[in-house]
N, C-alpha and C positions, 0 to 999 in steps of 0.2 A: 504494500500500500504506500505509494509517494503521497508525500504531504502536496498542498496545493504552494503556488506559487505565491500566494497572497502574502500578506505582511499576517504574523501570529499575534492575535488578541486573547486575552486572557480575561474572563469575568467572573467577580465573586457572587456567589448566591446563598443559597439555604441549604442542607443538608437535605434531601428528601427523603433516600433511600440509600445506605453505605455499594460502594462497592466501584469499579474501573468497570468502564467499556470505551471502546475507539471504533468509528466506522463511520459513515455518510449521515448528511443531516438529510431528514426528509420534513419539510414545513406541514403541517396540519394549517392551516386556515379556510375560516367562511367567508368567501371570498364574497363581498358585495355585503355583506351585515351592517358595517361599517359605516357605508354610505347612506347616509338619511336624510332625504328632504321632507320640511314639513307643509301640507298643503289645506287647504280649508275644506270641509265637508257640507253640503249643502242640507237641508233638512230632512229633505224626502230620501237622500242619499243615505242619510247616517243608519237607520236600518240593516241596509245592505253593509256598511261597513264594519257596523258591531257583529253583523254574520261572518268577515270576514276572517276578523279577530276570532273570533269562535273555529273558524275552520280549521285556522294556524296553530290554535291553541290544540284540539282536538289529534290531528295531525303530529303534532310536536308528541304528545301524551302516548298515543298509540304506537309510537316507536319508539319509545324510550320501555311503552310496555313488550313492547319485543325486544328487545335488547335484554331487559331483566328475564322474561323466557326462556332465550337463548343459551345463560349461565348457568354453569351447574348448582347444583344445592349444597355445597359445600363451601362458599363463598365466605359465611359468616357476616361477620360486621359490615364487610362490602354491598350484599344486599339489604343491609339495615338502610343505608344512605341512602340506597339506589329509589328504596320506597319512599324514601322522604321525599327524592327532590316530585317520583308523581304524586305525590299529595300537595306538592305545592303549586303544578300546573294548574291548580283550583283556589289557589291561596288567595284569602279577602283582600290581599295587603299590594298582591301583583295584578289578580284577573279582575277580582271586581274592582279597584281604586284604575284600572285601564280603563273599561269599561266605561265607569262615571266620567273619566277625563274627555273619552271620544263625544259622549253626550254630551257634557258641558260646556266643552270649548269648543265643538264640532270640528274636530281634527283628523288625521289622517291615523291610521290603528297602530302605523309604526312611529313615528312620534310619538302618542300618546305613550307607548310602550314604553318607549327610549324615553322619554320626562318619568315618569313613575318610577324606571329600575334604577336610576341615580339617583332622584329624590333620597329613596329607599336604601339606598345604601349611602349617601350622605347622612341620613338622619343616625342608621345604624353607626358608621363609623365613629361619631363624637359620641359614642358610648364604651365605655373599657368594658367589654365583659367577655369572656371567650366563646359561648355558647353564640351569642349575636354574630360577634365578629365570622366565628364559622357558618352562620344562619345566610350573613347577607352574599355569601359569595354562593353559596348555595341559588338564591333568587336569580343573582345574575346569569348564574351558570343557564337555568331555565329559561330565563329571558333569552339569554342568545337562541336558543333549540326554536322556541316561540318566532322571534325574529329573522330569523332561516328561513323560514317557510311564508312569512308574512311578504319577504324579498325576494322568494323562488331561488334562494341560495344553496348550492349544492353544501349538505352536510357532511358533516366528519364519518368516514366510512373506513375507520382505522382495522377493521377485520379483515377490508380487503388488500389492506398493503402485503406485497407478495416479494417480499425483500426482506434482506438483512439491513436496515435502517435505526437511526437513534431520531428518534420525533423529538421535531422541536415545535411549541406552542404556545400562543399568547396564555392559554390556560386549559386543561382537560380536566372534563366533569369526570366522577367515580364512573358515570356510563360509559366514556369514551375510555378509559382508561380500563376497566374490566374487558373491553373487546381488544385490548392488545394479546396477541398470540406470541410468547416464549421463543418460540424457532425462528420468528422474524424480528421481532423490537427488541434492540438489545437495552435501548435505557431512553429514558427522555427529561425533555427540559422545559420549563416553562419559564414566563414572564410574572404571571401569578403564581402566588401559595406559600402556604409557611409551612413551618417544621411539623405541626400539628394538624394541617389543613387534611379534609377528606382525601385528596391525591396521592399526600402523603403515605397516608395509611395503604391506600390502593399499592401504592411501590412498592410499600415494606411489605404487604402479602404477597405480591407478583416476585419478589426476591431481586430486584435489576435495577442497577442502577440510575438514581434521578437527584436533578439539582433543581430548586425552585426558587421562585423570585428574584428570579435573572432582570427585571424589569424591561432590558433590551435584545432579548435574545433573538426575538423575532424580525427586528429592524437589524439585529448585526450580523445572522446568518444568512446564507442563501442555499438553496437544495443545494447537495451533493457534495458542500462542502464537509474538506475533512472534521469531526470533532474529537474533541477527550472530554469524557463523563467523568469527574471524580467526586462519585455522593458522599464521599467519606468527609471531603472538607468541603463540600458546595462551591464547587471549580469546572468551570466548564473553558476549553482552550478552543478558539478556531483558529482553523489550517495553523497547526502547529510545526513549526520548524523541525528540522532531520534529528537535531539533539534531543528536542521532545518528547517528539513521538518516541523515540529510542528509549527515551530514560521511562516514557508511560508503558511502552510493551513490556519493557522488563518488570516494572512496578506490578502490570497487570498477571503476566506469567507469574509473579511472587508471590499474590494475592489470592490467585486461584489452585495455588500448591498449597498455600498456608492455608485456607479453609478446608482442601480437603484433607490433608493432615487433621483438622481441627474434629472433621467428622466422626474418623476412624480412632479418633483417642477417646471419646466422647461419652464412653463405658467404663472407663477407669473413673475409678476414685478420686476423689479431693484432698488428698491427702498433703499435706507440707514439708520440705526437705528435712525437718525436723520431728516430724510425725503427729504432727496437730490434725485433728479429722476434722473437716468441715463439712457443712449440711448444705446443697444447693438444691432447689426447688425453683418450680415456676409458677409463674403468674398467668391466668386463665383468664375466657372469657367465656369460652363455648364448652361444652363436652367434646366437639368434636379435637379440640386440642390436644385432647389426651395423648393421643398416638404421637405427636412431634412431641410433646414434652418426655416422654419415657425417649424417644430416638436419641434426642440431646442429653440425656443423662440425668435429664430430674427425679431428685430421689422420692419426693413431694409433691401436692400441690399444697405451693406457698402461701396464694390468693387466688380466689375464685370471687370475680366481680361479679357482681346476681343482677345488676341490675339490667344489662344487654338482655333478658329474656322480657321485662318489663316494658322495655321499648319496643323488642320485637312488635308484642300486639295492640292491638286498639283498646285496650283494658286492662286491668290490674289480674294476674292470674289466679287460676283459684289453687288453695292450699294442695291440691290432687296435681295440680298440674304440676307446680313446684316441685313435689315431693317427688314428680316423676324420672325431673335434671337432676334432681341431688342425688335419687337413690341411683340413677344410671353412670355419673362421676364417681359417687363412692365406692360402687361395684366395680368399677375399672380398676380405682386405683387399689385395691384392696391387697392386701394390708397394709399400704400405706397410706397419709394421713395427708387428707383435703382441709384445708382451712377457709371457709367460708363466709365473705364478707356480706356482710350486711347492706340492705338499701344503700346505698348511693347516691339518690337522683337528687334533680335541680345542680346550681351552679352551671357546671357547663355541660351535664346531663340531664335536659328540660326533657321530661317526660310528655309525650306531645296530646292528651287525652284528660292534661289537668284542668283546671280552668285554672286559668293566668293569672299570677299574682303580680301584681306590680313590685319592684326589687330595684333599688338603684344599683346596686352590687350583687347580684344572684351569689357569685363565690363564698359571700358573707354574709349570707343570708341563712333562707330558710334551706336546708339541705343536709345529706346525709343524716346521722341521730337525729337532729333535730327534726327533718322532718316526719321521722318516725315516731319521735315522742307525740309530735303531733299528729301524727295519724295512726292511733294504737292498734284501731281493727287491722288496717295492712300490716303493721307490725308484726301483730299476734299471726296472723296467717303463715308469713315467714317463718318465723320462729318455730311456728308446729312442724311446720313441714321440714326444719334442720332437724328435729329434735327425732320426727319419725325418721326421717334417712340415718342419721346416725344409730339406728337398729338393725343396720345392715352394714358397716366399716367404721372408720376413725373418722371423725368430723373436729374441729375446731370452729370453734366460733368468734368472729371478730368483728366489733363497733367499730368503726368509720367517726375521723373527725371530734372525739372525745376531746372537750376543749377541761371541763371540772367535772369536782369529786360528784356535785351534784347527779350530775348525768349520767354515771357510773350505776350510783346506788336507784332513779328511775330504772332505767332499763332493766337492774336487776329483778324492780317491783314486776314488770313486764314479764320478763322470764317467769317471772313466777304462776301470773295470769295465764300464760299459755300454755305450761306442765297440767296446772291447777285442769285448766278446759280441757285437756286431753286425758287425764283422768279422768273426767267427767264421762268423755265420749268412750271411753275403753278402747285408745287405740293403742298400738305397739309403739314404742319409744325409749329412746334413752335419753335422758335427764341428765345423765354426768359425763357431762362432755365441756372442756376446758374455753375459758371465757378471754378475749381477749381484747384489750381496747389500742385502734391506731393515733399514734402519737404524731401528730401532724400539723400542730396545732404552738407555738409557743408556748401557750402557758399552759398547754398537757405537759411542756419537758419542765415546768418551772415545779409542776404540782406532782412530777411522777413519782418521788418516793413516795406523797400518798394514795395517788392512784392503782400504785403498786399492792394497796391493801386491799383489794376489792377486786383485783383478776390473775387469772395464770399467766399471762404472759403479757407482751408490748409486743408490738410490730409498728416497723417506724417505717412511714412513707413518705420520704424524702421530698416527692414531687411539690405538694402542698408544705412542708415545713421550709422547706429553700423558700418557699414563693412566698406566703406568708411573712417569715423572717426575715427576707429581705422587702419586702414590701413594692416587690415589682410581678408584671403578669410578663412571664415568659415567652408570649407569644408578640408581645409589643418589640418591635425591632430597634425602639430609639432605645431599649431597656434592658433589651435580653442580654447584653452582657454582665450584665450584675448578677442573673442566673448563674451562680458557682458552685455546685455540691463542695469544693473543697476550701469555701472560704472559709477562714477562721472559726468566724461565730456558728457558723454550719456543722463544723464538727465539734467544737464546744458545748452545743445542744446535743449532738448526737453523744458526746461522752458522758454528758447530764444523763442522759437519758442511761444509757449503759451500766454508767454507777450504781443509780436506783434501784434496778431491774438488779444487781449481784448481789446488792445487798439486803434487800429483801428476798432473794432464793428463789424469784422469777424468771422464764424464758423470753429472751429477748430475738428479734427476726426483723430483717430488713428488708421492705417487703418494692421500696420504690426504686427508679432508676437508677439513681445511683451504685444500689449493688450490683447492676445487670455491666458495667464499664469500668474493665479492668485496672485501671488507671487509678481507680478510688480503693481498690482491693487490700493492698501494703497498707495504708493508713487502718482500714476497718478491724484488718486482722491483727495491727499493732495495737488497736483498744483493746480486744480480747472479743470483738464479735464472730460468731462462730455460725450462723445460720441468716443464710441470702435466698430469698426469693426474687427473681427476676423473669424475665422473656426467654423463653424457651430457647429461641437462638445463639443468648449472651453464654449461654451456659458453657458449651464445649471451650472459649476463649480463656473464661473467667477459672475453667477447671485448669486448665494447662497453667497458667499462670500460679497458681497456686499450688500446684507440683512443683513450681519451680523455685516456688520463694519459702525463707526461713522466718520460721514464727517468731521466734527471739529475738533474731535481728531487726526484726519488723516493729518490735515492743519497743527496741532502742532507741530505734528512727524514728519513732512516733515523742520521744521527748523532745524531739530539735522540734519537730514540726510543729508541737502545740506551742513553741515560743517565735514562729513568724507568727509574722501581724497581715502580712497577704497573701492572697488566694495567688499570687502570681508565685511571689518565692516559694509557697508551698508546691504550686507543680512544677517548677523547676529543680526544684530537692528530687522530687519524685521522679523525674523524665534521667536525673544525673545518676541516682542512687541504683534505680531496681531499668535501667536501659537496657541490660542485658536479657533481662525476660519479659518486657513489655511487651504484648501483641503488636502485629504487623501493621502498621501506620500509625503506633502512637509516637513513635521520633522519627519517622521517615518524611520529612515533610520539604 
């Protein structure tokens, strides 16, 4: 493959999905979307135009329900999105606030469109909240499908690309991106999306590399030019120079040895060059994970999110239904031990069948425990339904979000209403099954030595306690770099919390991203924590790495680190000290 003759541009973006690929750009675009005149509609006219709108809309819907058809059932999360966005080709906020516009200012249906979906996502954007932020690209995404058909625009037909190509795109809906085929798309790029965005997720299940929020990738590329994908650091290179490409094919040759290396070890033990056993588990959403989490080596499951079956459907599920996910994970994992989180929802988990509460801040709001306390009957539902699974393998049970002692000692009253009712009802159940509350919270770490009187274990999930304690939303890009799992005060809570948990005779487990990236590993295991739940995938990295490292040594280096004062010196300690065993592209940069 000769590079092109072009001069080499290099742009930075988003991490979308880890991983090297090199090969031809192929441009996705709706070609004519773009172009929008607005023109006046006469009276007798507007009828027919509000029909028109309807047709595009209809149209747009219908093929987005084949698309969703078309996919296997095995998708997961991916077809969770996918039914959002057809519930939103009916959305009050896009179809009927169109609608009223064409009436009212008697406009053209594609104008009226294009005024409403900026409206909408202007209004949305001057709001910090994650769920929103992912909500409005969601509308747009729809709007465009809508607007294709309003303009007789050939749409995105990425099923039929019949090449070894890397897509590059103003932006791909989960629909467009579920119809990429493995034998042909090696990796893709966008202009839009963040780390967190639906795309995102898309990449990370499709396993191939993607960089996002390139914001010019589609003005700076042209087909066929050469690219370099590198999702590990959100790098994308066009027509890279002969040194380049050279230094990227070997990077990428070294990349695809070191993973499968990674696979085939992926059985071995956790063990430490000094013989510390360590506990790695994963973190779940669906049943159907079970089978990659045992491939990677999980000895656990670490977390199980409940709440992904709640959004599935148009209703709150009944306790049978429930009982039906749990008792079929437990039986999987049998004999070993699922730990099962509790509700979740709200924040940036809007359960879409509530009725809406007004929330300046959903994150801080009503969500997780709390709004289980406040909703006891769904509460107690769940709860029956852990307590009868747990009558068939190991179950843990874990609170979400516990901020005080108060909330500990309600849920227990709860617990108790839900044994109490299932004796009542005479069903099969176990009752002694270990309680544990996540520490995610600031002033959960400030209060854990007493919180520590009132459950069996902690599991501390990092994602929320970085965010919270540093007081930034990780998905804002003027701010994410303050996102540090290793700053300072980050592990000073985490060692708050660790103390607590030994000296009261508790089981401590780290259930958030940060365990799942080896880089944080040396420090965790120089506190003395011994049990990481993370992503199924992180696992096989995060196991060799700790083959490879010395526990003691590790306890040593942990007293220099807790005396910087920054997240930076501290991973430069880290990148100098343990370089020799750090996974492939943590100092290859």
């Amino acid at each position: 493959m000769k590079p092109s003759k072009s001069e080499q541009l290099v742009l930075k973006g988003i991490s979308g999905a880890p991983g090297i690929c090199i090969g031809k750009a192929y441009i996705v675009d709706r070609e004519g979307v773009n172009i929008i005149k607005r023109y006046p509609i006469s009276d007798d006219m507007l009828p027919k135009e509000i029909d028109r709108f309807k047709h595009a809309v209809t149209k747009a819907k219908n093929d987005h329900a084949h698309v969703i058809e078309s996919l296997d059932e095995d998708i997961g999360e991916n077809l969770t999105i996918l039914e959002t966005h057809m519930a939103l080709f009916k959305d009050k906020m896009l179809y009927g606030t169109t609608l009223d516009t064409i009436s009212n200012e008697k406009i053209n249906a594609e104008w009226a469109l294009r005024k409403v979906s900026r409206k909408v996502k202007a209004l949305f954007q001057q709001i910090d909240d994650k769920y929103l932020q992912a909500r409005v690209n969601d509308i747009v995404q729809v709007s465009d499908k809508i607007m294709a058909y309003l303009v007789g625009a050939q749409d995105i037909k990425i099923c039929d690309i019949n090449k070894r190509v890397i897509i590059v795109a103003h932006d791909l809906s989960p629909a467009d991106a579920s119809q990429i085929q493995l034998e042909r798309i090696k990796g893709f790029v966008t202009d839009r999306g963040g780390k967190d965005s639906h795309t995102s997720i898309v990449a990370k299940s499709l396993n191939i590399p993607a960089v996002l929020g390139l914001v010019q990738a589609t003005t700076a590329v042209k087909n066929d030019d050469i690219l370099i994908v590198d999702g590990s650091t959100g790098t994308m290179i066009i027509n890279p120079d002969e040194d380049t490409l050279f230094e990227y094919e070997e990077r990428l040759a070294r990349y695809e040895a070191y993973r499968a290396g990674l696979l085939r070890e992926s059985h071995l033990p956790a063990v430490t060059q000094d013989g510390v056993s360590l506990n790695l588990m994963a973190n779940i959403e669906l049943v159907e994970e079970v089978v990659a989490a045992k491939d990677y080596g999980a000895s656990d499951i670490g977390l199980f999110r409940t709440e992904f079956l709640y959004l599935d459907l148009k209703r709150f599920p009944t306790e049978d239904e429930l009982l039906c996910k749990y008792k079929e994970l437990v039986e999987l994992m049998t004999p070993n031990t699922v730990t099962i989180r509790t509700l979740d929802i709200n924040g940036d988990k809007v359960n879409p069948y509530l009725t809406a509460m007004e929330e300046a801040n959903p994150s801080l709001g009503l969500r997780a425990v709390r709004f289980c306390l406040e909703n006891e009957d769904i509460f107690i539902t769940q709860l029956k339904a852990i307590f009868r699974a747990a009558a068939f393998g190991n179950i843990k049970l874990l609170i979400p979000m516990i901020s005080c002692v108060e909330e500990i000692i309600q849920v227990k009253q709860v617990i108790s209403k839900s044994i109490l009712q299932l004796e009542q009802e005479d069903k099969i159940f176990n009752k002694d099954i270990p309680l544990g509350a996540m520490i995610e919270v600031p002033s959960a770490v400030i209060m854990a030595d007493q919180l520590a009187d009132h459950v069996d274990f902690f599991s501390i999930g990092t994602n929320d306690l970085i965010q919270y304690s540093m007081a930034i939303d990780r998905r804002n890009r003027q701010v994410a770099h303050l996102y540090q799992a290793l700053s300072p005060a980050v592990l000073r809570m985490i060692k708050m919390t660790y103390d607590a948990a030994k000296n009261k005779g508790i089981e401590l487990v780290m259930c958030g991203e940060m365990a799942g990236d080896p880089i944080n590993i040396p420090v965790l295991v120089g506190m003395g924590l011994t049990n990481f739940s993370m992503n199924s995938v992180s696992i096989p990295a995060v196991k060799r790495l700790i083959r490879d490292l010395d526990a003691e040594k590790a306890k040593q280096n942990l007293k220099k680190i807790m005396n910087f004062n920054k997240a930076q010196d501290i991973l430069d300690f880290i990148l100098k000290e343990y370089q020799a065993i750090l996974p492939f592209g943590e100092t290859d940069e």
